[in-house]
NUMAR-366102 format. One line per 8 residues: their letters; for each residue x, y, z of N, C-alpha, C, CB. Coordinates in steps of 0.2 Angstrom, whole numbers, always signed. Glycine has a CB too. Layout:
BEGIN
A) X/Y/Z/X/Y/Z/X/Y/Z/X/Y/Z ~ ...
This chain:
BEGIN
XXXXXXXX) +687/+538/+522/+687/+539/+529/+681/+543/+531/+694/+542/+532 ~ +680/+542/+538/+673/+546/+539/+675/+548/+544/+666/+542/+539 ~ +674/+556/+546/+676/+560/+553/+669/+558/+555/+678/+568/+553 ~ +669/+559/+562/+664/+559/+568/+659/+553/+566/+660/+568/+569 ~ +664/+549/+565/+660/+541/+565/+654/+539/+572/+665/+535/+565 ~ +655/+543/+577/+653/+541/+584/+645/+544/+583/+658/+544/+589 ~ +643/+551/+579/+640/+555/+579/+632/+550/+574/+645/+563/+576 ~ +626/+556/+573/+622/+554/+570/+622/+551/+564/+618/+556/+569
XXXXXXXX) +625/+555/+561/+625/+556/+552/+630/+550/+554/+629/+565/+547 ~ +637/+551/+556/+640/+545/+555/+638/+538/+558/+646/+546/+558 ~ +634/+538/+561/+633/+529/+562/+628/+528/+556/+629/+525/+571 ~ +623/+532/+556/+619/+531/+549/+626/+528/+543/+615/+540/+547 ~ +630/+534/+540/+637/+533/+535/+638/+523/+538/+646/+540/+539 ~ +642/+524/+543/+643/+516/+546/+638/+511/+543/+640/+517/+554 ~ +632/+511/+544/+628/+506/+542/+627/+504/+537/+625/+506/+544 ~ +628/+511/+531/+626/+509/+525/+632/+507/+521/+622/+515/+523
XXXXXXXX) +639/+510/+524/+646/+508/+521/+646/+501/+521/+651/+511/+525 ~ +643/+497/+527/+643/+490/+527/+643/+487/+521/+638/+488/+531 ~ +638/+487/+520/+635/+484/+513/+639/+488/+504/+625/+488/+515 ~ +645/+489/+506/+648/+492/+500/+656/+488/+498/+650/+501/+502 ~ +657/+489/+494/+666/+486/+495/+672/+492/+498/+670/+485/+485 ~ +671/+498/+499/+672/+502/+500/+679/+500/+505/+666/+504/+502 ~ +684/+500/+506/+688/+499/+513/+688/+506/+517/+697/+497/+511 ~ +685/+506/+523/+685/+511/+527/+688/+512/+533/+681/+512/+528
XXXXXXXX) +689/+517/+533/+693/+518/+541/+689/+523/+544/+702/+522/+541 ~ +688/+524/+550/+683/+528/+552/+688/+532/+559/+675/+524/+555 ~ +686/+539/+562/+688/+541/+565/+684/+547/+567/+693/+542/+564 ~ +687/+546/+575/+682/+553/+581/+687/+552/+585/+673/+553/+586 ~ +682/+555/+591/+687/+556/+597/+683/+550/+602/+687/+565/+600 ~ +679/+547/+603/+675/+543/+604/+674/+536/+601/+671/+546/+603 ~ +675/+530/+602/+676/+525/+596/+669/+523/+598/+683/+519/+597 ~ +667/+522/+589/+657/+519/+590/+659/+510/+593/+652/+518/+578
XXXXXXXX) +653/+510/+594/+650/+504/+598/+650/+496/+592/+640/+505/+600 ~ +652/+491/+594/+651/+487/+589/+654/+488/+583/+647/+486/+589 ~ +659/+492/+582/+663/+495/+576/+667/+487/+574/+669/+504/+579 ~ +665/+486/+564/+668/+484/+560/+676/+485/+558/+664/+485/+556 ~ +676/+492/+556/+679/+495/+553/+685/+497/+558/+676/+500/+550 ~ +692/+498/+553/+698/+501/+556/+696/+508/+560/+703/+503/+549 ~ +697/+510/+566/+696/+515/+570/+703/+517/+573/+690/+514/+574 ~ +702/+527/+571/+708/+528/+572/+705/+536/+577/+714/+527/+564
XXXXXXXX) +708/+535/+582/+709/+542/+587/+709/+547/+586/+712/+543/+591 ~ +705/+550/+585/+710/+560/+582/+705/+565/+584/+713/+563/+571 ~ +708/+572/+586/+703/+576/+590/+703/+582/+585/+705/+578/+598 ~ +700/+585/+582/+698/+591/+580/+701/+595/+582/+693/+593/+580 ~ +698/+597/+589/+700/+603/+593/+708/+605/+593/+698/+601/+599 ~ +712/+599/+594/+719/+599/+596/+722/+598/+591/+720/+595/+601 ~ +720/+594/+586/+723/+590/+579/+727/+585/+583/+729/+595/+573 ~ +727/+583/+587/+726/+578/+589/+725/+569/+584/+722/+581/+592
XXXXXXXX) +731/+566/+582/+727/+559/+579/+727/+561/+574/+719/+557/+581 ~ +726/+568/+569/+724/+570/+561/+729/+567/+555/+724/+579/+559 ~ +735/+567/+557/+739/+565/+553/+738/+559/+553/+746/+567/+553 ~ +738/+553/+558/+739/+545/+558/+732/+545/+552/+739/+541/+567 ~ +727/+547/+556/+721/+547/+554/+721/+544/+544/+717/+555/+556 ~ +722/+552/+545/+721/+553/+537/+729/+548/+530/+721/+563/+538 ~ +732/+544/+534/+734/+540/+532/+733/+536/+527/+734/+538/+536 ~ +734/+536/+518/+732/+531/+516/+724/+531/+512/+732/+529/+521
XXXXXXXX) +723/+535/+514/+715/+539/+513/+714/+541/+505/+714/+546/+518 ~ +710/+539/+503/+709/+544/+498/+703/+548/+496/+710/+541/+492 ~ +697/+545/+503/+693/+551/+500/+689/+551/+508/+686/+550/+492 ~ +686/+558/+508/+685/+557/+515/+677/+561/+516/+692/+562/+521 ~ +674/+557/+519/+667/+561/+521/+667/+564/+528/+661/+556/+522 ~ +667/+572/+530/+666/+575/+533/+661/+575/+540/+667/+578/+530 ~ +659/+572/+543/+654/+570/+545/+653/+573/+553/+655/+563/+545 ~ +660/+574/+555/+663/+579/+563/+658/+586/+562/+675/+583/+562
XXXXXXXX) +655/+588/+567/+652/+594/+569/+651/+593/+576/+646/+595/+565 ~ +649/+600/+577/+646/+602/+583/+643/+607/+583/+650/+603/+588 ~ +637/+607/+585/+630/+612/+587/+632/+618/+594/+623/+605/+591 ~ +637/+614/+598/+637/+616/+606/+640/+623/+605/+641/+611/+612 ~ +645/+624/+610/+649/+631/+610/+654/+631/+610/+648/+635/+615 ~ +656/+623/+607/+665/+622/+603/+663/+623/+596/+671/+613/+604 ~ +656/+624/+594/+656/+623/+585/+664/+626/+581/+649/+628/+582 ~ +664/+633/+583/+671/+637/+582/+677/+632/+581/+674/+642/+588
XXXXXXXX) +679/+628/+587/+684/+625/+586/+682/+620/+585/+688/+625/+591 ~ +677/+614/+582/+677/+610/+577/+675/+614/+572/+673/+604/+578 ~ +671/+616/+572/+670/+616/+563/+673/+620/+558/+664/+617/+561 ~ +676/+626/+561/+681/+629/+557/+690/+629/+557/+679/+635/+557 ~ +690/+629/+565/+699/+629/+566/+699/+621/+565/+703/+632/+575 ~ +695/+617/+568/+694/+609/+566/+696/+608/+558/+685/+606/+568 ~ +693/+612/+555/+694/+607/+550/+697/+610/+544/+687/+606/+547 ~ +699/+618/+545/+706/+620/+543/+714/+615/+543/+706/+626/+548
XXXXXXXX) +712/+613/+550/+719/+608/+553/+716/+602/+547/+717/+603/+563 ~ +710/+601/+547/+711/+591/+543/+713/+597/+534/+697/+584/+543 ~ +710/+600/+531/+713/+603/+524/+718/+604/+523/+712/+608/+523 ~ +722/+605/+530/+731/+607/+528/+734/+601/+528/+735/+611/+533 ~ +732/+596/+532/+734/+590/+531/+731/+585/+524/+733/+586/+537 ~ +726/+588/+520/+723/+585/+516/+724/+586/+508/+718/+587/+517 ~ +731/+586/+509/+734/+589/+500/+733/+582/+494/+746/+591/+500 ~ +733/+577/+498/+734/+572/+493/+726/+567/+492/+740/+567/+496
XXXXXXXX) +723/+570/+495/+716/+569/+496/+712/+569/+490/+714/+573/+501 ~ +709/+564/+485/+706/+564/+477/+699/+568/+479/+705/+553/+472 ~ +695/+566/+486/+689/+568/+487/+689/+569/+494/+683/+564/+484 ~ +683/+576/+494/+683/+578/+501/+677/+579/+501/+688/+583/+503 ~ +672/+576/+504/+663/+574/+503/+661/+582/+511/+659/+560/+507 ~ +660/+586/+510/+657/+590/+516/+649/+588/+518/+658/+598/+515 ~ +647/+589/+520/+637/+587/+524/+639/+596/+525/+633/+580/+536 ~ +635/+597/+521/+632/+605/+526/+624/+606/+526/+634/+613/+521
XXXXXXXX) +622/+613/+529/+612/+613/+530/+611/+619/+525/+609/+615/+540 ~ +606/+616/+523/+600/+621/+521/+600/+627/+523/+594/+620/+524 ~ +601/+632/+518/+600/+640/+520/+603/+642/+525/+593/+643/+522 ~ +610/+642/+528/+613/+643/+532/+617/+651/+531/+617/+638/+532 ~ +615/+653/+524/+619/+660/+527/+613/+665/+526/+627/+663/+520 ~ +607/+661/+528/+601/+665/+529/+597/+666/+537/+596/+662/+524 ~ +601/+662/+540/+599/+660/+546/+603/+662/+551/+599/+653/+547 ~ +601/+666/+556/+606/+668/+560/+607/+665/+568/+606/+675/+561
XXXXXXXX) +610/+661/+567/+614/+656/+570/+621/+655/+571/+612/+652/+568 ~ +624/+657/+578/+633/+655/+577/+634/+649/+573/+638/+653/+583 ~ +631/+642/+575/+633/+637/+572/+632/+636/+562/+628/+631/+576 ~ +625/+641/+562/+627/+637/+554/+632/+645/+550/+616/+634/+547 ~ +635/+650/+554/+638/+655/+551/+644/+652/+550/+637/+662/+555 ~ +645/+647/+557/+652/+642/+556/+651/+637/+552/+654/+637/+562 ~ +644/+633/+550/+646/+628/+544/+646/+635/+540/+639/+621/+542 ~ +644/+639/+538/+645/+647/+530/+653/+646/+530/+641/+658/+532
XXXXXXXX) +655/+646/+534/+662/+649/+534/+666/+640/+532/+663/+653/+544 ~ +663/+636/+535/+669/+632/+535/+669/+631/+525/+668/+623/+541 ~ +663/+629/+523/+662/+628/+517/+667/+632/+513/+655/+630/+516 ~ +666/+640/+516/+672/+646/+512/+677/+643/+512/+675/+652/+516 ~ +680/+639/+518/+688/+638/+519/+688/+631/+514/+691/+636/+528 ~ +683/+627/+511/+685/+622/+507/+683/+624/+500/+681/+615/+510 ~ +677/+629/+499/+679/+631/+492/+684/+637/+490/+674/+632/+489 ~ +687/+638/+497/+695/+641/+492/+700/+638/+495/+697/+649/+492
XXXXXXXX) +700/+631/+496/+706/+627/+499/+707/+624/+489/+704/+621/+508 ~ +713/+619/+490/+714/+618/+484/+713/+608/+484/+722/+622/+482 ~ +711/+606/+489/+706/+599/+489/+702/+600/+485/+703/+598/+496 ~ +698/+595/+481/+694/+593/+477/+687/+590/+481/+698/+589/+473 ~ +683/+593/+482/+679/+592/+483/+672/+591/+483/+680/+593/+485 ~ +667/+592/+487/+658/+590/+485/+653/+592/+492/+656/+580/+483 ~ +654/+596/+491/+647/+598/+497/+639/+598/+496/+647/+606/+498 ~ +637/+596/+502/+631/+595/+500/+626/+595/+506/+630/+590/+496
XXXXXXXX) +621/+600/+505/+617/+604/+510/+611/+600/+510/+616/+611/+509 ~ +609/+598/+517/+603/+596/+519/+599/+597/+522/+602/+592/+520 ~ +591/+597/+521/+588/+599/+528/+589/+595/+536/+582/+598/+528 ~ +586/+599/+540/+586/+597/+546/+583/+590/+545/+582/+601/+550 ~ +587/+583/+550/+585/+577/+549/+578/+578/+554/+590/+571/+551 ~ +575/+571/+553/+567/+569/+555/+568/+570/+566/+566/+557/+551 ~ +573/+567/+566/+575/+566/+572/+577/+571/+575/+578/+563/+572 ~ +581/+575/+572/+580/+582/+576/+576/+587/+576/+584/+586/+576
XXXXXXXX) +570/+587/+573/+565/+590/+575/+561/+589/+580/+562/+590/+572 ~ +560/+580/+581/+556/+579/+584/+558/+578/+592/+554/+576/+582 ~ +567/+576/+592/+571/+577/+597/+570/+585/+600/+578/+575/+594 ~ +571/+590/+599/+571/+596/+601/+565/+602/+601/+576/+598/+597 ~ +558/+597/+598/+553/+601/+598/+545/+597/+600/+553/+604/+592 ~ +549/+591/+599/+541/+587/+603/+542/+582/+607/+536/+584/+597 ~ +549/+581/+609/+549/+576/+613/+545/+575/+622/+556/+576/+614 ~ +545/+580/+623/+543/+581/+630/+535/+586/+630/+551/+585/+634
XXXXXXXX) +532/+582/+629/+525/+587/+629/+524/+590/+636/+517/+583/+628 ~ +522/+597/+637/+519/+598/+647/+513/+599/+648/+521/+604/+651 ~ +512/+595/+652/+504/+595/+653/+499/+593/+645/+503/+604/+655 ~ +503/+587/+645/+499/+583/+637/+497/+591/+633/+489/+578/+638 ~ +503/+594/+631/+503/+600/+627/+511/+601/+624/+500/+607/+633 ~ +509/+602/+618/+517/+600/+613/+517/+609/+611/+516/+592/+603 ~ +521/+614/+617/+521/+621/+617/+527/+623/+610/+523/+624/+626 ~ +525/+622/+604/+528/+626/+600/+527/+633/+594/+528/+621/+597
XXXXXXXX) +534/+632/+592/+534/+640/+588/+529/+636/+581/+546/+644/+584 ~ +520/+634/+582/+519/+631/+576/+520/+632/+570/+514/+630/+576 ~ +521/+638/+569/+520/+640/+561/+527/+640/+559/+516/+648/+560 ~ +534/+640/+560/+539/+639/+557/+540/+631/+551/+544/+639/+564 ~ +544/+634/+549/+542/+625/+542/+551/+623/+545/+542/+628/+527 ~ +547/+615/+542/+554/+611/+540/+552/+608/+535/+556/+605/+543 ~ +558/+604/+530/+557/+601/+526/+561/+594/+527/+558/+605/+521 ~ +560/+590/+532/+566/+586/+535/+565/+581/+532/+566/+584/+544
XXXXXXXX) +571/+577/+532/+574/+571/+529/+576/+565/+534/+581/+573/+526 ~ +576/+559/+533/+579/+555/+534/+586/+554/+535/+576/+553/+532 ~ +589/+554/+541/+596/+553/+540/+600/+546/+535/+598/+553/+548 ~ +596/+543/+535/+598/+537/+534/+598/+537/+523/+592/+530/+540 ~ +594/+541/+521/+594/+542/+515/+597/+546/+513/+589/+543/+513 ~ +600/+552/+518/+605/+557/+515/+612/+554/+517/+603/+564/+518 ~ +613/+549/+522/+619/+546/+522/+620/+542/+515/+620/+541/+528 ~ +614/+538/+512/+615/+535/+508/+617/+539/+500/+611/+531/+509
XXXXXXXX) +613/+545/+499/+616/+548/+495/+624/+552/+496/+611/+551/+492 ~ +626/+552/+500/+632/+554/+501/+637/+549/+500/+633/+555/+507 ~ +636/+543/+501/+638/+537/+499/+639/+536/+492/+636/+533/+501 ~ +634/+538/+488/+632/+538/+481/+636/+544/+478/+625/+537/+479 ~ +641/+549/+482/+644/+556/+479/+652/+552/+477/+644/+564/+487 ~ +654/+545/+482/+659/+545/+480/+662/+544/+475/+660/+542/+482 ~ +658/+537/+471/+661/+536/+465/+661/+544/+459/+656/+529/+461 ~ +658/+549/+461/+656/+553/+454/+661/+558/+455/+649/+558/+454
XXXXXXXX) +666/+558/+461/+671/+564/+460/+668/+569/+463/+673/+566/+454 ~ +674/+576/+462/+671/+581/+466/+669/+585/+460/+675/+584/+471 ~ +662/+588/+463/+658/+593/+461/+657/+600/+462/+653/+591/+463 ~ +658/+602/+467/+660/+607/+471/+653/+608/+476/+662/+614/+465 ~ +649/+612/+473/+642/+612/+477/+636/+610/+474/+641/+618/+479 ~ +635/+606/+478/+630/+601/+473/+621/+602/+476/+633/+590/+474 ~ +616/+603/+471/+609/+603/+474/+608/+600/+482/+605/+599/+468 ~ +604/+606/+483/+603/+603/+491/+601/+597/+491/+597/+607/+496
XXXXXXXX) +598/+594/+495/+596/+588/+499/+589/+588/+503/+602/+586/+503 ~ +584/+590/+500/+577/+592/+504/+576/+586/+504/+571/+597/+501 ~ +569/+584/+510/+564/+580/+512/+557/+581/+505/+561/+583/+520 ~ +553/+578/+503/+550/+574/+501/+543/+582/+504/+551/+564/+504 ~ +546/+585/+509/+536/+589/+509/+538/+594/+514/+526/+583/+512 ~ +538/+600/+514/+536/+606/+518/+531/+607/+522/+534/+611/+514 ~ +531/+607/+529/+528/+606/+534/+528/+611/+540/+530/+599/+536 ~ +522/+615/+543/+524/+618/+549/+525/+615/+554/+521/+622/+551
XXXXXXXX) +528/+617/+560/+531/+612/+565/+522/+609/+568/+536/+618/+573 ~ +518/+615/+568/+511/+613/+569/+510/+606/+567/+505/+617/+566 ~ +508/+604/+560/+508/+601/+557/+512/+593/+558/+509/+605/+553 ~ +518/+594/+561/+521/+590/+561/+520/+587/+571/+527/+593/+558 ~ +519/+589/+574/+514/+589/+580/+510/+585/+578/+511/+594/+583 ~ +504/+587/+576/+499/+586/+576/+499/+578/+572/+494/+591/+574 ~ +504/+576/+567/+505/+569/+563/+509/+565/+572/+512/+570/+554 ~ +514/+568/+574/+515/+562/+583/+508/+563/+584/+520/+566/+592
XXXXXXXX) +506/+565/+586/+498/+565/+589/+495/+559/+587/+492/+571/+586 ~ +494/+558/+580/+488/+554/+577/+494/+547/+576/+484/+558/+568 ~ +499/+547/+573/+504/+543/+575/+505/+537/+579/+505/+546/+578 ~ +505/+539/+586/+507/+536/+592/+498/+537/+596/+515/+540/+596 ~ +494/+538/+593/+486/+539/+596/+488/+544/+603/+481/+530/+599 ~ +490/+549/+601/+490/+550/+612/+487/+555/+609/+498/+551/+619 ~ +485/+558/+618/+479/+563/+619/+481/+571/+621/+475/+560/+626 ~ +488/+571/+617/+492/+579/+618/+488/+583/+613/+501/+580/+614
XXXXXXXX) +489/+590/+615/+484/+594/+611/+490/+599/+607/+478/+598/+617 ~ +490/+603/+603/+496/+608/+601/+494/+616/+604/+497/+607/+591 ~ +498/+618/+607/+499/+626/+607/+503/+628/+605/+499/+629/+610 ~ +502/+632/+601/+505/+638/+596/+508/+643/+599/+499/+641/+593 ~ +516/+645/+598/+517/+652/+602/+521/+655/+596/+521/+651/+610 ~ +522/+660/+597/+526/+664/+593/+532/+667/+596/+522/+669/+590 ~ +536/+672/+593/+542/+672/+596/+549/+680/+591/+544/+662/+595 ~ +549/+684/+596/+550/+689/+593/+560/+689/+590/+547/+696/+597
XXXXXXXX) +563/+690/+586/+567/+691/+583/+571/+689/+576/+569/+692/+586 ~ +574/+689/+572/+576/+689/+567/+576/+679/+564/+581/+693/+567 ~ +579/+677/+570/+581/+670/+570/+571/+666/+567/+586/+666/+581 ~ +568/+668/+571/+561/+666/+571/+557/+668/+564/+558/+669/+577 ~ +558/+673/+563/+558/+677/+558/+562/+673/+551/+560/+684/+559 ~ +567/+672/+551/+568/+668/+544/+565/+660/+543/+576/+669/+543 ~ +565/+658/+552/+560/+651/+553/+554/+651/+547/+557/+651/+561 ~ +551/+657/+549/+544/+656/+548/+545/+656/+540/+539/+664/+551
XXXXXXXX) +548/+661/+537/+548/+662/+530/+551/+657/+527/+552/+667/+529 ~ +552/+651/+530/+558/+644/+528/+563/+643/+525/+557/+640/+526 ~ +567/+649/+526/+577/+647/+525/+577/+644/+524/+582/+647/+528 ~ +576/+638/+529/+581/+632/+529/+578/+628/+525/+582/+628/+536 ~ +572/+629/+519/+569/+624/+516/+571/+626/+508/+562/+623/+518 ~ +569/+622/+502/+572/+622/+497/+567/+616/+491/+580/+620/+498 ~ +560/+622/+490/+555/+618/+489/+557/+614/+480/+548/+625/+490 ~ +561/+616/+477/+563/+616/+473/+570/+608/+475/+566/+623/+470
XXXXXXXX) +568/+605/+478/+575/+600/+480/+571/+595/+484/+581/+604/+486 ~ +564/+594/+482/+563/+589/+486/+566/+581/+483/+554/+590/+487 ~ +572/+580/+487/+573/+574/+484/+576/+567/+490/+579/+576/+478 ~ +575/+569/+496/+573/+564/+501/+564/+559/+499/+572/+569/+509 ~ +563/+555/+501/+558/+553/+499/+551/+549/+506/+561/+548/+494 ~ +558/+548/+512/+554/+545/+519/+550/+550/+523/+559/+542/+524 ~ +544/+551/+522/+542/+557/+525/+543/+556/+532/+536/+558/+525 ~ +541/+562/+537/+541/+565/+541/+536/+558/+547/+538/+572/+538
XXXXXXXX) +530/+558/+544/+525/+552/+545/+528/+545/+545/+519/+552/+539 ~ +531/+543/+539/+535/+537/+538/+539/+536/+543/+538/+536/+532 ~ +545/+541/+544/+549/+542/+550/+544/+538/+558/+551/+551/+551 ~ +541/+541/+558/+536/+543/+566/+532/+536/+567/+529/+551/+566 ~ +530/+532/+560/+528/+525/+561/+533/+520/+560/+523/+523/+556 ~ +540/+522/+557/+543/+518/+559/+547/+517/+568/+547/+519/+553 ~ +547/+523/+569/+549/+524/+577/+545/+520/+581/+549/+531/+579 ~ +539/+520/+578/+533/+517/+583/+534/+508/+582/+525/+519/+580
XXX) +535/+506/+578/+536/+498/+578/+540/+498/+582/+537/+495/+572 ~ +545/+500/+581/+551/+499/+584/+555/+502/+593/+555/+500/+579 ~ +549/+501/+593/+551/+505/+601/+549/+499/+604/+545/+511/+604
């Protein structure tokens, strides 16, 4: 079963489940578009749906999150609810991020935490930490240039991934069982956000220029130093660049 089928990580999961013998059932609170698969209704927040859901199941990829200012109530009372219903469960696949109990952020202090509640719950499971996908970087930092000027924190690193390769080794966690916490999930190369500007630039040929800003407190500060990366884990392989030309064909 795959929570938050409706979400990124889950339509990526979706597409590549296609192609598997796999019998799946998927569930959100949202039903995906053109959906194959058995879909069943259940809300995190409320538990809502969790019992029918989880029906039958024997291994489940975690896929449900939220960034916004319910993260609290999905991702840790959220998923406390799906554990307690989860006694018969053989695997339980979590997605977590990169350097999350170095980062100060509520959302990934909530993924630090939910992780707690599944490595001391008594489910069998596999967690596994990825960098930031391709797409949200460039969703939340270079989408909108002002004044043909892409105004960023340049010197912060990523080491981003391809969503669609890290859905697929998720997919490849099923048959192995659970592991408990398994080697991150880095990108293929370490990049400053500069850097990664300046590749849209050359890219797509446009005539943006990059400016550089900086930015005072702790959160920025461990940016710079790259938390969230894991130079030792480069095991994505679609660069950053590959991403950005493939976007381009296909627009």
């Amino acid at each position: 079963m795959v929570t938050g089928a409706s979400g990124q990580l889950g339509l990526a999961l979706l597409k590549q489940l296609k192609n598997t013998d796999f019998q799946v059932k998927l569930t959100s609170r949202r039903k995906p578009a053109n959906v194959i698969f058995e879909w069943v209704y259940s809300d995190l927040m409320t538990g809502k749906g969790l019992e029918e859901a989880i029906k039958a199941v024997d291994v489940i990829i975690h896929a449900a999150t939220s960034p916004r200012k319910d993260s609290d109530m999905i991702d840790v009372s959220g998923l406390k609810k799906l554990l307690d219903m989860s006694k018969d469960i053989k695997h339980f696949i979590y997605p977590s991020i990169v350097g999350i109990e170095d980062i100060p952020m509520k959302y990934y202090r909530n993924k630090f935490q939910a992780e707690e509640l599944l490595k001391n719950s008594s489910v069998p499971h596999t967690i596994v930490r990825a960098a930031q996908f391709h797409s949200f970087v460039e969703n939340l930092f270079l989408s909108k240039p002002l004044f043909k000027r892409y105004l960023v924190p340049g010197e912060i690193k990523f080491q981003s991934v391809d969503v669609g390769e890290y859905a697929a080794y998720l997919i490849q966690m099923i048959d192995e069982g659970a592991k408990g916490i398994r080697e991150d999930f880095g990108g293929p190369e370490i990049l400053t956000l500069r850097e990664m500007a300046e590749l849209k630039i050359k890219v797509n040929n446009e005539s943006n220029k990059v400016v550089n800003l900086s930015f005072p407190g702790k959160l920025y500060k461990s940016l710079l130093e790259g938390k969230n990366t894991n130079k030792h884990q480069k095991v994505g392989k679609i660069t950053f660049e590959e991403y950005l030309r493939n976007r381009a064909v296909h627009k």
